[in-house]
C-alpha positions as CSV (number, residue, x, y, z in Angstrom):
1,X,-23.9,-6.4,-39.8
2,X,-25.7,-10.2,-38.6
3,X,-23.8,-12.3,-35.9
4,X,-23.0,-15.3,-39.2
5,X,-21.3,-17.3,-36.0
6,X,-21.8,-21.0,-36.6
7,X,-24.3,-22.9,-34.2
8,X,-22.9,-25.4,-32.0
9,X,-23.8,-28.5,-32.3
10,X,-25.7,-30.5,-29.5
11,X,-23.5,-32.0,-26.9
12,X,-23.6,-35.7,-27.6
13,X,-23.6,-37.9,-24.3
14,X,-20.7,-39.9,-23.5
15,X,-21.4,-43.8,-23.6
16,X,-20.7,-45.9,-20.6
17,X,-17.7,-47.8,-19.8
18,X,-19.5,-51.4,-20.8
19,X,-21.4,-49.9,-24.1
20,X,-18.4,-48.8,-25.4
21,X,-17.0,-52.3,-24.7
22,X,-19.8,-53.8,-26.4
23,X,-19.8,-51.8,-29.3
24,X,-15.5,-51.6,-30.0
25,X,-13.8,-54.5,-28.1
26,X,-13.9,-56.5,-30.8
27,X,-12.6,-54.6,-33.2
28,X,-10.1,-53.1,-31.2
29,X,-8.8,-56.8,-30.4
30,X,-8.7,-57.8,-34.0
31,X,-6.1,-54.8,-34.8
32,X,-4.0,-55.3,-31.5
33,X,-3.5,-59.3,-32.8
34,X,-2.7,-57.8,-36.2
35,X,-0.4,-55.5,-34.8
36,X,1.1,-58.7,-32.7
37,X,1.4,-60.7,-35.6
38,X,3.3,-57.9,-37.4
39,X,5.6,-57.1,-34.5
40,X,6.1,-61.6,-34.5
41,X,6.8,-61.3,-38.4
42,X,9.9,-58.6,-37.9
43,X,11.3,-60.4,-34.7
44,X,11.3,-63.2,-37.6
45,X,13.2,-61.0,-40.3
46,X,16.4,-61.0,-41.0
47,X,18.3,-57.4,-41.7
48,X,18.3,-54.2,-39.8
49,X,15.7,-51.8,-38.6
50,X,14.8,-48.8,-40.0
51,X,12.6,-45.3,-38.4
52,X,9.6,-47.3,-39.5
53,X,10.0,-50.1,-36.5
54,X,11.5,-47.1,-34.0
55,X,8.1,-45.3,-34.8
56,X,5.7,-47.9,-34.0
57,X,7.4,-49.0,-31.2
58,X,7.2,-45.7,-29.6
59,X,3.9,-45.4,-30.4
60,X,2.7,-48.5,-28.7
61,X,4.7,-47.1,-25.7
62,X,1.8,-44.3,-26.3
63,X,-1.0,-46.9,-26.2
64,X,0.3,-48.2,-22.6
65,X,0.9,-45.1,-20.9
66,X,-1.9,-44.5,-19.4
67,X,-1.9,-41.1,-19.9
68,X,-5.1,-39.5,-21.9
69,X,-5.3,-38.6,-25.8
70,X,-3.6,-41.4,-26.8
71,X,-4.4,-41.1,-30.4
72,X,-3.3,-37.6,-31.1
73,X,0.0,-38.6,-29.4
74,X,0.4,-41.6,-31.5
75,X,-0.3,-40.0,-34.8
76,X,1.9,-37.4,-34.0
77,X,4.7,-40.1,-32.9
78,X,4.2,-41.1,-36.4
79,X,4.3,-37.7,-38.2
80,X,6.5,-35.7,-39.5
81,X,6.8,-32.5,-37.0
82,X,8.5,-30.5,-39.6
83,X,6.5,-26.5,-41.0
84,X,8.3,-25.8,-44.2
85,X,8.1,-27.9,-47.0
86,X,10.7,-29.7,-48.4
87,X,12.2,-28.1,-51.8
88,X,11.6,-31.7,-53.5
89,X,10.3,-35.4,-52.8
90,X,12.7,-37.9,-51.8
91,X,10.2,-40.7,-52.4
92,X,6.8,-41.0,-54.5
93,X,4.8,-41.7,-51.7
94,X,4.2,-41.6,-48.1
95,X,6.2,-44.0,-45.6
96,X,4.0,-43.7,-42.5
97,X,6.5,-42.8,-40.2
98,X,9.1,-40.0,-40.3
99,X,12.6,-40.5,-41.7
100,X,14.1,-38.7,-38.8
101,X,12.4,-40.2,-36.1
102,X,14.9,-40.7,-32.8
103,X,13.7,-43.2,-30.0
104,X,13.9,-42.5,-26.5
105,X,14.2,-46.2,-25.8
């Protein structure tokens, strides 16, 4: 019986501090005044908030921590933790954010 293990692949160098400035800054900025201008629209809105603004918030608590693997913590801020599946949809689509969500703010 042959060893069918799978190669690894090459280790790919990590880029430097500035390059990766060079290459994402930008981009990165463009999102964080998007998020900014989405965070300025609800301050605007009239009504309550919902699991949806708890979520986000907590996950831009994420962002500012300072603490590393900041985006599998915020996707999992934002998911659904839950193993078994429900018996039925409430909704027919996704929401982003998990109904059940409690802050620790």
């Amino acid at each position: 019986m042959s060893n069918l293990s799978k190669p690894s692949a090459p280790e790919i160098p990590a880029l430097s501090k500035e390059r990766t400035l060079d290459l994402y800054f930008m981009d990165a900025r463009c999102k964080l005044i998007e998020v900014a201008a989405f965070l300025d629209r609800l301050d605007r809105s009239s009504g309550s908030s919902d699991f949806r603004e708890s979520s986000l918030l907590a996950a831009l608590d994420v962002l500012s921590d300072g603490q590393p693997d900041r985006a599998r913590r915020v996707l999992m801020t934002l998911s659904d933790p839950t193993t078994e599946p429900l018996p039925s949809a409430g909704t027919k689509g996704a929401c982003g954010a998990w109904p059940h969500f409690k802050s620790a703010r």
